[in-house]
N, C-alpha and C positions, 0 to 999 in steps of 0.2 A: 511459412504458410499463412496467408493474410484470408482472413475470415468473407466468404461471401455471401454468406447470410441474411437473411431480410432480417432486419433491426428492429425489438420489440420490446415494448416494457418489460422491464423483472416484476413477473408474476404473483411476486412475493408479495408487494408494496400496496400498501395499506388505498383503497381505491375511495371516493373517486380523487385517481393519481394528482390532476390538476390543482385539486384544494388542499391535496396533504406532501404533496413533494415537492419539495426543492430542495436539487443535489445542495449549493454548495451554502455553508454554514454559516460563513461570516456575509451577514450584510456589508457592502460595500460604502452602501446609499440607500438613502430613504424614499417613499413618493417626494415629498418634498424638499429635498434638493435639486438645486439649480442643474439641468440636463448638461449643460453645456457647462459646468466647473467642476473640474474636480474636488471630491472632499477629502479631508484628512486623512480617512481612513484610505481611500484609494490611492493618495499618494504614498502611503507609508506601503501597505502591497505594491505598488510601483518601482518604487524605492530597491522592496527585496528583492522584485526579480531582478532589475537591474542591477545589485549586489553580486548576482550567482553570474552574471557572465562573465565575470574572468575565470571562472573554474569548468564552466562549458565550454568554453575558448581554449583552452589547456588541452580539454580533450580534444576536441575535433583537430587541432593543428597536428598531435600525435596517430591518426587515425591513418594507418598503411592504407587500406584499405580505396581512397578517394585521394587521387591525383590533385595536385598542385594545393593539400591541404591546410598548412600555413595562409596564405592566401584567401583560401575559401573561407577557414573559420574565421580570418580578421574581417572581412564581407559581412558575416553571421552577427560578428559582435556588434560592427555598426548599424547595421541594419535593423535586428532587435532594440537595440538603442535610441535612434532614431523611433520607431515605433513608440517605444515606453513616454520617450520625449511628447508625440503628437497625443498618444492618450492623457497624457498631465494636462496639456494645454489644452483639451477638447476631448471631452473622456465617449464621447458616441464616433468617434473617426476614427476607428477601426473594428465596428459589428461592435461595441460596446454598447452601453456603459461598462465595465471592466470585473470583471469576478474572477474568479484563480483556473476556472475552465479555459476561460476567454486566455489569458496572458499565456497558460502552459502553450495552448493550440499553438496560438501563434508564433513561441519559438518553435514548438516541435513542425513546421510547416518552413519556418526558415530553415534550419538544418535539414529539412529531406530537402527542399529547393534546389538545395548547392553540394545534394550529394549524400551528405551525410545521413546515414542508416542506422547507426547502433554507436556513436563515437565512448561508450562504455562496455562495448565489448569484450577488450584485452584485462580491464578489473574486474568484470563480472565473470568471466572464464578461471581469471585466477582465486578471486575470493569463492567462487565453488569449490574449484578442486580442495582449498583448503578447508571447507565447512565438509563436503565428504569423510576426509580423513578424523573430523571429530567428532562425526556424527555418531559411529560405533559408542563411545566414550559420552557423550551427553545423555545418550538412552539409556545408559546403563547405571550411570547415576540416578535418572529419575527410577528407575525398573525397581533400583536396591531401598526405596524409599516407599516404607511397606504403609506408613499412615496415607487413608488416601486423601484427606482432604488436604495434608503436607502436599503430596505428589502434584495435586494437582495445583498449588499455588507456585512449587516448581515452575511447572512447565509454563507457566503464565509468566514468572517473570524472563523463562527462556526467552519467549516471543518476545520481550518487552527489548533485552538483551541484544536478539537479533536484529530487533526493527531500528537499532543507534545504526546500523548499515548503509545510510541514506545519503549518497551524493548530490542528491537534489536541494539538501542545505550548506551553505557554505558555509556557516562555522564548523560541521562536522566532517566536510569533504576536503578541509585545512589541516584539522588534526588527524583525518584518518593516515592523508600523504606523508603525516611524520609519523605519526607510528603504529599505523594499522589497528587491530580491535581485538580486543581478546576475549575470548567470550565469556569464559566464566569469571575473569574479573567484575566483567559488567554487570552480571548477574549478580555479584555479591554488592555493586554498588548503585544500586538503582535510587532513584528517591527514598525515605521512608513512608511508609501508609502513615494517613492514608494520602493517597492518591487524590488529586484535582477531580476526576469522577471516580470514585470507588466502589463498582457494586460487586467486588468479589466474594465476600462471604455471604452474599443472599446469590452469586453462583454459587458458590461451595454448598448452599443447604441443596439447591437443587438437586446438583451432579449427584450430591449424596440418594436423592431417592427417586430422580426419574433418566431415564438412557432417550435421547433422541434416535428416530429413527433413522433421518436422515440430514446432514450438514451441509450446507454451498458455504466456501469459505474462501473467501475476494482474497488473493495473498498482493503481496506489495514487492519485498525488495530478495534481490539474488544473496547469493553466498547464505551466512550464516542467519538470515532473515528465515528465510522459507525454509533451511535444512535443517539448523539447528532452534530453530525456534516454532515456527509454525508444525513440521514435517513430525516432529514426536508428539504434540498435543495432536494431530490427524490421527497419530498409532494409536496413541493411548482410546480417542471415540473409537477407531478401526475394533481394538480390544473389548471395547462394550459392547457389539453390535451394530456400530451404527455405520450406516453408508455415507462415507467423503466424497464429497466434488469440490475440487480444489479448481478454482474457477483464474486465470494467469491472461494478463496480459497478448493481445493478436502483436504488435507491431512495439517492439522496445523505444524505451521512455525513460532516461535517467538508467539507474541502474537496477530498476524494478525487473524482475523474471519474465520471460514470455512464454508462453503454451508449449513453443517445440521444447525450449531450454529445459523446462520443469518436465517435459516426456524424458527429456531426453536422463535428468538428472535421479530421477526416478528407477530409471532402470540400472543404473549405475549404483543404488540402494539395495537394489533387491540381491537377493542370493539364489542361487539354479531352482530354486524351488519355487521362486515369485515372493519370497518374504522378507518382510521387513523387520531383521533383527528378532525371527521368530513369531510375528504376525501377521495372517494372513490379508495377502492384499488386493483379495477379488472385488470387494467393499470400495475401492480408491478409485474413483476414478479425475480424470485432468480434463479441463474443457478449455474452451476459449473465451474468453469473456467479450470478445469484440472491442477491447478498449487499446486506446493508441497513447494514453493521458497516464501521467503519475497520480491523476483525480480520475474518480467515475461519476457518468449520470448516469443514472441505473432505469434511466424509460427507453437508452438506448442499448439493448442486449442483443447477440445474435440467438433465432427460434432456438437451436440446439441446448443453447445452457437454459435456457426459460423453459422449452421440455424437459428438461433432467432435473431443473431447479421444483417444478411445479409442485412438488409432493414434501418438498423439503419440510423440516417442524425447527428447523435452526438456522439461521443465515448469520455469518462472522463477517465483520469487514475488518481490515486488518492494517495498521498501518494510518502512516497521519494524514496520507493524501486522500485515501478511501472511508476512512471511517472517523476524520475528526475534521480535517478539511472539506472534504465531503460525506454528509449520508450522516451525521452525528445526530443529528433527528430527523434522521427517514427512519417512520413507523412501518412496521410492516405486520403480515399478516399471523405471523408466527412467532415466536422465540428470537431476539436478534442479541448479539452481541459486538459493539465498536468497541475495538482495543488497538494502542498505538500510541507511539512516544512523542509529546510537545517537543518538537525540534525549534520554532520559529519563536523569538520573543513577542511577534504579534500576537499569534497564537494561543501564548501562556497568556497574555495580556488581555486577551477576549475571556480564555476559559478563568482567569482570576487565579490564576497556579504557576507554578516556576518553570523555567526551561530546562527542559529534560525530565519536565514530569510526568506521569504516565496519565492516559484514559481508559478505566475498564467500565464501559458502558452495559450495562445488562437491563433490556426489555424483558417481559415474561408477559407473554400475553393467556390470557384467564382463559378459563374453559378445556 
């Protein structure tokens, strides 16, 4: 289902939008850099994307799905390649200057070109069915963890846990093909606090004395990401009273979740009753977010999630491409929280923290 929706700001976002927003986080370049040369820092984002294409190339050549696929993804590689090449040499020849929106688009626009639709289809299919099956068994741990400010640091390293799920980095889509991820190993081995951004214990006083009404919460990547990690911090707000919009990807991107997938994986959760492990799930609901990107600008949202969103008093972005790559200082109008795992050493290198460190971002806005 691809979103047809007229495209509108998120309602959320700290106004007037022009002066206070811009999605993505890392400057590339300054006003005064030379238009026409690339800078260091654009070469070294350069650089990564073109790193990831022998592991997007791996997939697309295995994709049943699209005829003469070997072929078409070795096309993809060059192609891409070529491109990243003309952007070094003249960083405006191709809708540049070059920012991490710009580079994702244009591979994701190469791949649909020559076919390609979802070429992480067949591991995002499989790594659900496996986060299903743990899903019973991670709720149930946090359930049996009666201290709540514990429970809730839980659940937060869950998400952190899940979000190492990212085929969209190649050093982690190298180690995942040897040996997969296991989740509660991860969770025991995460960085130590604190963390490159750490505002979790000024969350933790909060959760302690005030319940939002209502959350919009940008999710990022399939499998054990959004099931086992985002899906039981939703139950647990569900548990408070607070109403969820788990807001998912229109068109797949890497092996980020899409709007049907997360319907569809949801029902697959629930028990004849509509619940989740004993919580009621009238409160949940799934949207679209209109985005086709492992990054969001969030001035482009379809009306439907910007009406459901309008009321919210929490907005979560989740994930390194939504909430640290982009939106890591988009203010908005209410409560916001960016949380998501440093996968890229640029990355660590900008936020001045190690890779594989975590970001728990917490606004709290007054009044």
């Amino acid at each position: 289902m691809e979103s047809d929706s007229e495209m509108v700001p998120f309602p959320l976002l700290k106004t007037p939008i022009e002066s206070n927003y811009r999605p993505c986080t890392i400057p590339y370049r300054f006003p005064s850099d030379n238009p026409r040369k690339a800078t260091p820092t654009e070469i070294a984002w350069i650089d990564l994307f073109r790193n990831s294409i022998p592991s997007f190339k791996k997939r697309a050549e295995s994709d049943t799905t699209v005829a003469d696929a070997p072929t078409k993804a070795e096309k993809f590689a060059q192609r891409y390649a070529d491109i990243l090449d003309d952007i070094k040499k003249d960083p405006e020849s191709h809708g540049g200057p070059p920012d991490c929106i710009l580079l994702c688009r244009i591979r994701e626009q190469i791949l649909r070109e020559l076919g390609f639709r979802d070429i992480f289809k067949k591991v995002k299919d499989e790594e659900n069915a496996k986060a299903i099956s743990l899903f019973q068994d991670v709720v149930r741990l946090n359930d049996d963890i009666e201290d709540e400010g514990k429970r809730l640091e839980n659940l937060v390293r869950g998400i952190f846990a899940g979000n190492i799920f990212d085929l969209g980095s190649a050093q982690l889509a190298e180690v995942f093909s040897r040996d997969g991820m296991s989740f509660l190993v991860t969770c025991q081995n995460l960085v130590p606090r604190p963390w490159v951004i750490d505002d979790l214990d000024t969350f933790k006083a909060t959760w302690s004395k005030k319940s939002w009404k209502k959350a919009v919460i940008f999710v990022d990547n399939s499998g054990a990401d959004v099931i086992l990690g985002i899906l039981p911090f939703a139950r647990e707000l569900l548990k408070r009273g607070t109403q969820v919009v788990l807001a998912a990807n229109d068109l797949p991107s890497i092996n980020d979740i899409t709007y049907p997938e997360l319907v569809e994986i949801i029902s697959k959760l629930k028990d004849e009753s509509g619940k989740l492990i004993g919580v009621d799930t009238k409160n949940l609901l799934i949207a679209n977010s209109g985005n086709d990107l492992p990054v969001i600008d969030l001035t482009r949202v379809p009306q439907e999630l910007a009406y459901l969103a309008s009321d919210a008093d929490l907005v979560i972005l989740e994930g390194m491409g939504r909430g640290i790559e982009t939106n890591l200082y988009a203010q908005f109008k209410c409560d916001s929280l960016k949380i998501g795992m440093v996968k890229h050493p640029e990355v660590a290198q900008f936020l001045g923290g190690r890779l594989y460190d975590c970001v728990f971002k917490y606004n709290k806005v007054l009044g």
